[in-house]
VOBA-1610 file (N, C-alpha, C; in pm, whole numbers, padded with zeros to 5 digits, always signed):
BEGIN
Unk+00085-00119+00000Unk+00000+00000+00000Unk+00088+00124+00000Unk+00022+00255-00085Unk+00148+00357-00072Unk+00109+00430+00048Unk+00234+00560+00033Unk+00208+00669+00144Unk+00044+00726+00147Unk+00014+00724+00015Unk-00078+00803+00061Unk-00191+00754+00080Unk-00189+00622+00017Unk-00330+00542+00039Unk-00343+00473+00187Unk-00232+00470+00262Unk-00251+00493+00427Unk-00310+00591+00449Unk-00237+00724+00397Unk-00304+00861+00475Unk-00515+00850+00414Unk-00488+00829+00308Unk-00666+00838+00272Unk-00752+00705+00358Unk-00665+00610+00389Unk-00761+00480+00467Unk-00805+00596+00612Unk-00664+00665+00694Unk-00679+00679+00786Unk-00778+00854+00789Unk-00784+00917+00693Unk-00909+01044+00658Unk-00982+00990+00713Unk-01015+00885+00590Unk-01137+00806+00640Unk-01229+00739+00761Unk-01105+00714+00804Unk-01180+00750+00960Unk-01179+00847+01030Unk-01113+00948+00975Unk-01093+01042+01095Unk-01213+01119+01030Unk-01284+01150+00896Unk-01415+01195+00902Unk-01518+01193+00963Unk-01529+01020+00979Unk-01632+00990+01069Unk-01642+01053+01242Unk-01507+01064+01278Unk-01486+01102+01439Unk-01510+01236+01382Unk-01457+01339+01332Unk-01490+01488+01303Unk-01615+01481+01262Unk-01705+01435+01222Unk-01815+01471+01160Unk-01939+01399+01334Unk-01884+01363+01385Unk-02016+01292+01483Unk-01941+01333+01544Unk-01917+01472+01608Unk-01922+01521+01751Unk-01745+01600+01731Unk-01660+01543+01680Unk-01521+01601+01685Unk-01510+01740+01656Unk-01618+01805+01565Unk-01597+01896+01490Unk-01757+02009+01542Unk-01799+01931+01664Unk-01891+01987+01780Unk-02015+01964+01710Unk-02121+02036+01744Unk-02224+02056+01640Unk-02314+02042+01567Unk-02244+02001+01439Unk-02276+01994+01258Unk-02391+02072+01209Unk-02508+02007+01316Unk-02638+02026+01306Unk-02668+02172+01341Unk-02648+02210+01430Unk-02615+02335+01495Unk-02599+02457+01381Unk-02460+02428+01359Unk-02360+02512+01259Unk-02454+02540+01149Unk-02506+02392+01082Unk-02615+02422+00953Unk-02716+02502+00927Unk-02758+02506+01085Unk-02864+02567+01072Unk-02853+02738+01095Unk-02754+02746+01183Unk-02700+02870+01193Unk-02656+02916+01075Unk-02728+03025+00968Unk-02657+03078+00864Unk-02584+03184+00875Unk-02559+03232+01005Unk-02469+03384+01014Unk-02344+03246+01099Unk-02325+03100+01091Unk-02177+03061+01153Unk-02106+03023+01055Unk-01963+03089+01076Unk-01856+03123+01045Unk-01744+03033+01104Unk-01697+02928+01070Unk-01565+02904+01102Unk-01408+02981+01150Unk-01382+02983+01310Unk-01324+03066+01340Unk-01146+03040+01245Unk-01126+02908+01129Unk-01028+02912+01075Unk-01068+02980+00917Unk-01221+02993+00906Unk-01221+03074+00805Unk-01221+03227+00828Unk-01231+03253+00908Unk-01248+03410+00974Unk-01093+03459+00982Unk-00952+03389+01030Unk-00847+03433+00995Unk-00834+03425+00889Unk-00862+03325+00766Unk-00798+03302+00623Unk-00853+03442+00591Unk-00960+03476+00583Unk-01031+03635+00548Unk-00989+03730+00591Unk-00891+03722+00686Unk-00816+03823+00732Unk-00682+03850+00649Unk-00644+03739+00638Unk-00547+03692+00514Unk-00559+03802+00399Unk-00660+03728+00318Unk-00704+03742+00206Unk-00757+03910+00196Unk-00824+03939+00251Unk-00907+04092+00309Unk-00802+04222+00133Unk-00696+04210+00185Unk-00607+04332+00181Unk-00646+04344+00000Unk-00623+04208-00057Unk-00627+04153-00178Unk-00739+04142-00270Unk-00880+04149-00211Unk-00989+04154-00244Unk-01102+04278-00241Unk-01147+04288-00374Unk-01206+04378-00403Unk-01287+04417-00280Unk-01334+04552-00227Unk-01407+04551-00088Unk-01385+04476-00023Unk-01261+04409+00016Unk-01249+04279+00112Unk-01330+04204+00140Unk-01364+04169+00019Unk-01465+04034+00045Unk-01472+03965-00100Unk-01543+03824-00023Unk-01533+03715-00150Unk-01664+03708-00231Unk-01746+03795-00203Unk-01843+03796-00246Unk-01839+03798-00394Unk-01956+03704-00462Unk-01963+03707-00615Unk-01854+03638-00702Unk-01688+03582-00567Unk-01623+03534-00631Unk-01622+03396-00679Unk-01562+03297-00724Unk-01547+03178-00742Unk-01459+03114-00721Unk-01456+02991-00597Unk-01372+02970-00497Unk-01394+02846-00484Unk-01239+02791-00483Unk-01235+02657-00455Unk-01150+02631-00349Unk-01195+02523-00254Unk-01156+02523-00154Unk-01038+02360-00142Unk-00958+02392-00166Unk-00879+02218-00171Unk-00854+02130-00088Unk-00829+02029-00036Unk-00841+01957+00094Unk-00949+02038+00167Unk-01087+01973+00132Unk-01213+02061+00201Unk-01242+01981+00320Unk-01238+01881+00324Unk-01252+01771+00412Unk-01358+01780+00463Unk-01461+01793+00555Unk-01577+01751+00623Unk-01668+01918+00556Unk-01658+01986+00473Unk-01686+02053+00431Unk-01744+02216+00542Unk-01674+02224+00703Unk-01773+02322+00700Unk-01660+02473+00688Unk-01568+02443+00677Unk-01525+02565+00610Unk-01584+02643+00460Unk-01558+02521+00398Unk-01653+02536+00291Unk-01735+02618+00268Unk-01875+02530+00372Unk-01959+02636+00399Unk-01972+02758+00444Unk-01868+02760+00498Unk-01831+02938+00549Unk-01805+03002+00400Unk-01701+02951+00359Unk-01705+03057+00261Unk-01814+03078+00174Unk-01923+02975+00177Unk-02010+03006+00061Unk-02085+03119+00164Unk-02104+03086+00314Unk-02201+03222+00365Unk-02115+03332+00335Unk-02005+03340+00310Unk-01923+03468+00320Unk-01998+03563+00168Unk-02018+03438+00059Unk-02058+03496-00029Unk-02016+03443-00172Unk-01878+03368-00151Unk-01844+03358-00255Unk-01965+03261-00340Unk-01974+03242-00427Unk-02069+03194-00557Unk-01947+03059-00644Unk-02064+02962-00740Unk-01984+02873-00781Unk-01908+02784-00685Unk-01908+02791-00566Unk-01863+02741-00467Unk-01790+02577-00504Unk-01675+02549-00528Unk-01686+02384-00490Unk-01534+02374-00399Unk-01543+02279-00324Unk-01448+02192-00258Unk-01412+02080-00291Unk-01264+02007-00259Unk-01232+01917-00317Unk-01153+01852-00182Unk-01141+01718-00179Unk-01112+01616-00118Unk-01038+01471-00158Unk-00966+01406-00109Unk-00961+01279-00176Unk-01001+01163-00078Unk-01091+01219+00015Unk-01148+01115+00118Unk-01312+01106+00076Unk-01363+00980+00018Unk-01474+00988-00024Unk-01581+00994+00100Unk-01521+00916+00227Unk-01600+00952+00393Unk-01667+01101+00439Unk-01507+01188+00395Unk-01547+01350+00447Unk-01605+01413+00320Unk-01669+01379+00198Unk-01746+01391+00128Unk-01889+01420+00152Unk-01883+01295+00182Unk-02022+01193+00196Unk-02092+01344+00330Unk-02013+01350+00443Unk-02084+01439+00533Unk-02045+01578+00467Unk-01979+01638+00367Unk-01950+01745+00331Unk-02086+01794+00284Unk-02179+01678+00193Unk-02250+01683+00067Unk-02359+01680+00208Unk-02365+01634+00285Unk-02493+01614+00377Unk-02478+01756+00454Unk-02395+01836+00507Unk-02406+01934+00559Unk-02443+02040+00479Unk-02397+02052+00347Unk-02428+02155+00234Unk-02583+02143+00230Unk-02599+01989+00266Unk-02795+02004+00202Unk-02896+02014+00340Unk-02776+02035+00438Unk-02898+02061+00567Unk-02855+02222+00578Unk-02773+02234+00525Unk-02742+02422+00574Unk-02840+02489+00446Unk-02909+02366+00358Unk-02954+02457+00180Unk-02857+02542+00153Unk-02744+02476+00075Unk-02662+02542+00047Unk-02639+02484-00063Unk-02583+02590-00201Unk-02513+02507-00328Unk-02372+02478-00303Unk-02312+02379-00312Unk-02172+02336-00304Unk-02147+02237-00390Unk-02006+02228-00484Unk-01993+02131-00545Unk-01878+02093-00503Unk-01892+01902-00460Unk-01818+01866-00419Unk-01728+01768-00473Unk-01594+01760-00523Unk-01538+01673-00615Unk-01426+01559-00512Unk-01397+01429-00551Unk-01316+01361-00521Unk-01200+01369-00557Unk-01067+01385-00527Unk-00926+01397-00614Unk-00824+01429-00487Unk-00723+01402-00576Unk-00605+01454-00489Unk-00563+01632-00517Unk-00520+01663-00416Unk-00521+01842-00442Unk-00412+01842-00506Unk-00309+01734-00598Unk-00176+01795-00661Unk-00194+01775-00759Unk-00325+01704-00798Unk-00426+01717-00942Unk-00579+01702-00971Unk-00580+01824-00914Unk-00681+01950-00895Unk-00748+01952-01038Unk-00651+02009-01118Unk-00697+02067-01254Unk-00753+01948-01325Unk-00706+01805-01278Unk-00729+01681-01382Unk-00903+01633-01317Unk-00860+01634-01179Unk-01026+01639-01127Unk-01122+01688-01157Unk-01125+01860-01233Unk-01258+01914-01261Unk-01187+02019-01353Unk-01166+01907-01490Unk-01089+02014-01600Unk-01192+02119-01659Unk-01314+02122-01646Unk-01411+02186-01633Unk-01374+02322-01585Unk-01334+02381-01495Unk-01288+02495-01451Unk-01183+02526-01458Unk-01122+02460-01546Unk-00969+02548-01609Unk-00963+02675-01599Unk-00890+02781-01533Unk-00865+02913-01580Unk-01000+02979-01542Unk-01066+02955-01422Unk-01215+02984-01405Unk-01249+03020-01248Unk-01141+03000-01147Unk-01191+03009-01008Unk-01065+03155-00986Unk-01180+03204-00905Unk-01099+03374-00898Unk-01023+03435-00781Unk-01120+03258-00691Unk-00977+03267-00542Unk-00989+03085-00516Unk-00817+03057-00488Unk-00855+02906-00454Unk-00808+02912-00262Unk-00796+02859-00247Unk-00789+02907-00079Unk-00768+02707-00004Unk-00653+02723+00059Unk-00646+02578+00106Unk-00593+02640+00264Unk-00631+02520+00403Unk-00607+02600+00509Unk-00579+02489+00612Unk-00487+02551+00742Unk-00480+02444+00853Unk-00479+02265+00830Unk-00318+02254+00840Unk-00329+02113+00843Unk-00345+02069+00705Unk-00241+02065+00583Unk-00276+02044+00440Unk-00184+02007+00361Unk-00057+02082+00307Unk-00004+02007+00265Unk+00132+01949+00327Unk+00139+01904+00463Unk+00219+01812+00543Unk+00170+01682+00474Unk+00038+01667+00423Unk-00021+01534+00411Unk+00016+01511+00249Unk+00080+01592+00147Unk+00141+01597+00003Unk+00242+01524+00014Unk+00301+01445-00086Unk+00434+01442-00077Unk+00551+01552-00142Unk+00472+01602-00263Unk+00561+01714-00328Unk+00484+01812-00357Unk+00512+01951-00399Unk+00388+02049-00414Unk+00415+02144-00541Unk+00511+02032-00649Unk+00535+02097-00777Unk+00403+02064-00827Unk+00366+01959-00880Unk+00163+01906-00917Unk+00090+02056-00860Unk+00088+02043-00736Unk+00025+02092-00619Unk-00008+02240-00671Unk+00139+02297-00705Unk+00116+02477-00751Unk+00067+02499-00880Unk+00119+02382-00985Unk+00095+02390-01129Unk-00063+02379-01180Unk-00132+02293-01050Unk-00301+02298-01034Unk-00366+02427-01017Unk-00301+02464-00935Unk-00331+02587-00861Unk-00318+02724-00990Unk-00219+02695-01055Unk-00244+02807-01131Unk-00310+02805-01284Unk-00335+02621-01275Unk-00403+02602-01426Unk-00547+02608-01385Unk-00591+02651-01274Unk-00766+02660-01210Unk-00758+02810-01182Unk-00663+02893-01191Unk-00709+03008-01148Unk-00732+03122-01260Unk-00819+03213-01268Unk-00871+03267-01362Unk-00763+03414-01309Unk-00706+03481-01440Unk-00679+03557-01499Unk-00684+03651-01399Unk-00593+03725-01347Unk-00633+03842-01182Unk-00686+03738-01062Unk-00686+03621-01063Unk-00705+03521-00965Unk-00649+03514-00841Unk-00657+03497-00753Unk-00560+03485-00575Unk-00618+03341-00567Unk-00472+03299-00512Unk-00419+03228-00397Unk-00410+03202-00290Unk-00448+03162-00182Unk-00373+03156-00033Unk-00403+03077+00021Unk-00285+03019+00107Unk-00224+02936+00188Unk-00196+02985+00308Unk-00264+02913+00416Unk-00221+02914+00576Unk-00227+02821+00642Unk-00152+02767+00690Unk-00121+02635+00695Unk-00007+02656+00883Unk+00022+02546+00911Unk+00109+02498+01009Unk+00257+02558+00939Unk+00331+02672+01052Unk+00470+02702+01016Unk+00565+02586+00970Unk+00628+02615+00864Unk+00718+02467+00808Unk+00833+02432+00957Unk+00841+02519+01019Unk+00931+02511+01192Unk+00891+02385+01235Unk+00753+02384+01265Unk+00716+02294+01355Unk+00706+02139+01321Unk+00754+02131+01169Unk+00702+01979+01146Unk+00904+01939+01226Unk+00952+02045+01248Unk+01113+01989+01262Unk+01111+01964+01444Unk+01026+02004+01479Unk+01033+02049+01660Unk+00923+01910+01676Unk+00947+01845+01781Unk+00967+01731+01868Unk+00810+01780+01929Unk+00683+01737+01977Unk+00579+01675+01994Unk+00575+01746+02125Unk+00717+01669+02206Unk+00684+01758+02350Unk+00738+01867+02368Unk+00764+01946+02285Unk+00819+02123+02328Unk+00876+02136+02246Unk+01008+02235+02223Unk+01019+02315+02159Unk+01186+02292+02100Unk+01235+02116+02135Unk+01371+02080+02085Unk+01326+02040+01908Unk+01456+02090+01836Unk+01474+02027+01681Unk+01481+01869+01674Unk+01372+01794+01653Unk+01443+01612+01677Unk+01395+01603+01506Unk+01353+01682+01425Unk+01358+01661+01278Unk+01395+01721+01177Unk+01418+01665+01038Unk+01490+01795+00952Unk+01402+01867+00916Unk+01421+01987+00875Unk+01305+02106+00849Unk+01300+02089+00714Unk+01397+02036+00623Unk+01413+02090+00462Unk+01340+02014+00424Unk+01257+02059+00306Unk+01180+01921+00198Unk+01258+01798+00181Unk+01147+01715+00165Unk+01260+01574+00174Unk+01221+01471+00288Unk+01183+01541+00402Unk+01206+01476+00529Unk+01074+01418+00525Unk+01079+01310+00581Unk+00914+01259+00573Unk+00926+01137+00722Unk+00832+01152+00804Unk+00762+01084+00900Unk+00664+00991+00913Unk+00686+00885+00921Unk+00564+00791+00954Unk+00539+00780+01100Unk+00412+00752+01130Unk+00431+00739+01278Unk+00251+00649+01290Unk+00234+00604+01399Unk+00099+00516+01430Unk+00046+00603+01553Unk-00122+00641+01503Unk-00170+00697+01594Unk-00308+00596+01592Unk-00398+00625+01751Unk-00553+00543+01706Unk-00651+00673+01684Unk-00585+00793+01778Unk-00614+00907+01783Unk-00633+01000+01631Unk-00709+01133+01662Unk-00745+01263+01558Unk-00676+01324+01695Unk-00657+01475+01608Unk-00656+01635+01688Unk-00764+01625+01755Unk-00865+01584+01779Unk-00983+01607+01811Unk-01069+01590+01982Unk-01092+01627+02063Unk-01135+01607+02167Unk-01166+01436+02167Unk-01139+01316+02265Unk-01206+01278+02271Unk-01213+01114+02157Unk-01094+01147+02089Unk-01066+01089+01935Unk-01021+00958+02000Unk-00945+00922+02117Unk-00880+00829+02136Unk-00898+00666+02128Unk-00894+00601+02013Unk-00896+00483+01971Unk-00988+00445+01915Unk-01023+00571+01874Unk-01130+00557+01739Unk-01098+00574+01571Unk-00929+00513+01556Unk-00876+00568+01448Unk-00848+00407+01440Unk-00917+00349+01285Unk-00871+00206+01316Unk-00749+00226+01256Unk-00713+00260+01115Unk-00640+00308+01033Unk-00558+00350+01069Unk-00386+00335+01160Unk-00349+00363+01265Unk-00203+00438+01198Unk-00172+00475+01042Unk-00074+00449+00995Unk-00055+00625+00900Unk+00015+00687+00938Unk-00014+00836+00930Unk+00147+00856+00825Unk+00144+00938+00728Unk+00265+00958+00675Unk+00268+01108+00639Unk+00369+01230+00665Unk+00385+01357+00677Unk+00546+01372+00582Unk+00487+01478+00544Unk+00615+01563+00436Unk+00660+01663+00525Unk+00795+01725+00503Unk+00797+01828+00530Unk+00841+01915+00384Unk+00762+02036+00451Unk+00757+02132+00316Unk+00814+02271+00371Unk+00944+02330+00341Unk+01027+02435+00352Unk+00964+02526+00313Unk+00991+02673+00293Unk+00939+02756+00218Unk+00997+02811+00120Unk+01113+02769+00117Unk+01177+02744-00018Unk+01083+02698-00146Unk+01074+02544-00110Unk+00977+02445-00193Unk+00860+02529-00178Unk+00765+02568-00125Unk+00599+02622-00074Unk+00676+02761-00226Unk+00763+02863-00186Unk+00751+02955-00289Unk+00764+02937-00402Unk+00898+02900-00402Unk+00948+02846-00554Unk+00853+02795-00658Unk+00757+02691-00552Unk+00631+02611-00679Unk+00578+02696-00677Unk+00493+02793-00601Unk+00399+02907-00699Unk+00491+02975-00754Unk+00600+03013-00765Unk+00635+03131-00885Unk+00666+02987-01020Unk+00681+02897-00993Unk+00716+02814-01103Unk+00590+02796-01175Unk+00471+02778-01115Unk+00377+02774-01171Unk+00315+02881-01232Unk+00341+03012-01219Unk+00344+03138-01335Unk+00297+03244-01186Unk+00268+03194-01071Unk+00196+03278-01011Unk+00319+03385-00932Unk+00268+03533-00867Unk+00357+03592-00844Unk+00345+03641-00686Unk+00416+03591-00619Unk+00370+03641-00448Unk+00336+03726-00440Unk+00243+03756-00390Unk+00165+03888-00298Unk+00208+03946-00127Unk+00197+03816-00119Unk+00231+03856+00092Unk+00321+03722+00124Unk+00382+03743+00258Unk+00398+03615+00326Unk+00394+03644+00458Unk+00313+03556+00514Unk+00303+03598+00686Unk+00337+03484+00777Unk+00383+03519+00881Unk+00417+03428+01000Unk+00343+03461+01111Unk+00284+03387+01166Unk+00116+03421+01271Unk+00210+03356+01431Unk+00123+03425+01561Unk+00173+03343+01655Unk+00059+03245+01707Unk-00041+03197+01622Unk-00161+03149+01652Unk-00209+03058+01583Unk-00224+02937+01634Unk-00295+02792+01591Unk-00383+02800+01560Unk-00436+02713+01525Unk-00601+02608+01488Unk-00608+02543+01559Unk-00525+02482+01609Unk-00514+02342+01674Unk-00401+02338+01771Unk-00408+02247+01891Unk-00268+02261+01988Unk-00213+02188+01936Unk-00141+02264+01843Unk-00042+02196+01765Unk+00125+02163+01853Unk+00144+02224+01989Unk+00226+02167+02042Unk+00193+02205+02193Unk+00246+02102+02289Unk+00213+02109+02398Unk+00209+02187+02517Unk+00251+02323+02493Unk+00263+02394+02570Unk+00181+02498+02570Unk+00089+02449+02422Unk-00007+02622+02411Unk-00091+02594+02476Unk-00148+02734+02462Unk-00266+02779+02579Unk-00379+02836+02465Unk-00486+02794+02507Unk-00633+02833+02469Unk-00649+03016+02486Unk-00657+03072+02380Unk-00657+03257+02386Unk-00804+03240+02355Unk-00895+03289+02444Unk-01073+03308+02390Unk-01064+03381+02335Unk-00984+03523+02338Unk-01025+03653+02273Unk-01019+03611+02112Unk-00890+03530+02100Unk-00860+03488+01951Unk-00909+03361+01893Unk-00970+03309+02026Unk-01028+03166+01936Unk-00913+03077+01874Unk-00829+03089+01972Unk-00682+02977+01878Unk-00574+02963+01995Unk-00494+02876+01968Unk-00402+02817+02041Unk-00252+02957+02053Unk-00237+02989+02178Unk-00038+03030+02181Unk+00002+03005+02263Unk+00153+03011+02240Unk+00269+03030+02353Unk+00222+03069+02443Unk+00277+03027+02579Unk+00242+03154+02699Unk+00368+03234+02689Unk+00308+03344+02749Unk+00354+03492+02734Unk+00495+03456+02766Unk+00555+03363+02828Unk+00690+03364+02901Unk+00752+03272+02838Unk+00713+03195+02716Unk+00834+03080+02638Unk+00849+03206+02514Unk+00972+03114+02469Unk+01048+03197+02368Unk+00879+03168+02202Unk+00932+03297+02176Unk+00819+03313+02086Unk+00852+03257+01939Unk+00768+03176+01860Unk+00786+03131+01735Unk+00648+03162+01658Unk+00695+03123+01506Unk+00526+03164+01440Unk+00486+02993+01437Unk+00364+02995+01435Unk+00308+02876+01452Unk+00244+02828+01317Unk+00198+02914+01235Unk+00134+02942+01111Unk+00231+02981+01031Unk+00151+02986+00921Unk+00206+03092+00835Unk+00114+03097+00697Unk+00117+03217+00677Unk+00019+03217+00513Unk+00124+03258+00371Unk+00032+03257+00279Unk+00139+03308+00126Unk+00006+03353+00029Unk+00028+03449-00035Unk-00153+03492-00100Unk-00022+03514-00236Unk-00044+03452-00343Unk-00005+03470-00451Unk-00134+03512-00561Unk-00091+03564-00653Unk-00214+03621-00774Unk-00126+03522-00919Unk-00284+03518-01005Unk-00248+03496-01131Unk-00190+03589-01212Unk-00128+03700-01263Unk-00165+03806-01347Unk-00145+03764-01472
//
C-alpha cells in the first residue's frame, strides 16, 4: 500500500470522528446561517487586503483539501458563488455533501487529490478567482510541484491564492516542546501510528493507525507558486494555531486559537502566502 493510500484509509476514519461530535455541532452550525468558522475568519483576514471591498463575495472559490466541508460552507455564507471543494477522502465527502444540504446550500463537491486538482474538474480550467487551502494540508502531500501547477491552471486571470497552513518550523520540533528532533528541509518525511485525531475525545477511534507527513520548507511552498506562473503577494508568520499543535499552548478566547504563553520563547506557529495569477 502507498504513502498516501494509508493517509486516505486513515481520513477516512478520521471523518467519521470529526463529523459525529469532533468537529462539535454539525447540526447546529447548519442551521446557523450567520456561523462562520473561526479558521475561516483568519484566512479572510489573510485574504481581506487583496480583495475587491475585502470580500469574497460574487467570487469563485475553490476550496482544496475541504474535508468535512464546514469551512466550505463558510465561505459560501461569506458569499463567494460557484462554490466547490475538493477532497480525496470519499468519507469527508459523503458528510460534506450532507451538511451543504442541511445548511440549503449550493456546493460542489469533487473527489481527487489536491496535486491534481486541474485533472479532477478540467471543467474549470482558468475559471476560479480565489482558490484558498487552510490548517493542516499540505504536510499530508508528498511534493507540491503538481500541487502549484493545479493551482495556477484553475485560477482565472487576476485570480488569488492563499495558503495558511502549520509554520514549516514545527514539522522539525519534537511533539513535547520546543527541541529540533527533525529535519526542516523538503525531503524529510515521518511515519508514525496513531488510534487518535486532533480532536477532543478521538482516542482509539482511528482504526487506520498508519499516518505519513512531508515536510515542506518555504523554499519548496515559494518556488512552486512562482514556477507555476503565479507571483507572491504577501507572506506571513502568525503566533496562533487552529489546533494545539504543540504542547505547551494555551487556549486565547479573545482569539479563538491556540499560543505560547507569554513567558516561552516566541515562534510563528502558522504561516500564510496569497499569490495572484496576473
Amino acid at each position: 500500500m502507498s504513502d498516501v493510500a494509508d493517509n486516505l484509509n486513515n481520513w477516512n476514519d478520521r471523518a467519521v470522528v470529526h463529523a459525529n461530535g469532533g468537529y462539535g455541532d454539525l447540526t447546529q452550525f447548519a442551521k446557523n446561517q450567520n456561523a462562520i468558522t473561526t479558521t475561516v475568519k483568519r484566512d479572510l483576514d489573510v485574504l481581506k487586503p487583496f480583495l475587491t471591498h475585502n470580500s469574497v463575495e460574487n467570487k469563485r472559490l475553490l476550496h482544496l483539501q475541504c474535508h468535512i466541508g464546514d469551512d466550505t460552507l463558510s465561505w459560501a455564507r461569506l458569499g463567494a458563488k460557484d462554490v466547490y471543494g475538493l477532497d480525496f477522502s470519499p468519507a469527508a465527502l459523503k458528510y460534506a455533501r450532507k451538511l451543504a444540504q442541511e445548511a440549503n446550500t449550493s456546493i460542489t463537491y469533487v473527489e481527487g487529490d489536491a496535486r491534481y486538482a486541474a485533472e479532477a474538474i478540467p471543467e474549470k480550467l482558468g475559471q476560479f478567482d480565489i482558490i484558498v487551502t487552510s490548517a493542516g494540508t499540505i504536510t499530508w502531500l508528498p511534493e507540491l510541484k503538481s500541487w502549484a501547477k493545479s493551482i495556477g491552471q484553475l485560477l482565472a486571470p487576476g485570480g488569488i491564492f492563499m495558503i495558511r497552513d502549520n509554520h514549516p518550523l514545527l514539522f522539525a520540533l519534537d511533539n513535547a516542546g520546543l527541541e529540533i528532533k527533525l529535519g526542516y528541509f523538503s525531503g524529510t518525511e515521518i511515519t508514525y501510528q496513531s488510534d487518535a485525531s486532533y480532536t477532543p475525545n478521538s482516542n482509539g477511534k482511528i482504526k487506520h493507525q498508519t499516518n505519513h507527513n512531508w515536510a515542506h520548507d518555504f523554499a519548496e511552498i515559494i518556488n512552486s507558486l512562482i514556477a507555476a506562473g503565479l507571483t507572491i503577494k504577501n507572506v506571513g508568520e502568525h503566533k496562533i494555531s487552529d489546533w494545539k499543535s504543540l504542547p505547551s499552548l494555551i487556549y486565547d478566547k479573545s482569539q479563538e486559537g491556540w499560543t505560547l504563553p507569554a513567558d516561552s520563547p516566541q515562534i510563528p506557529l502558522t504561516f500564510s502566502v496569497v499569490a495572484q495569477k496576473l
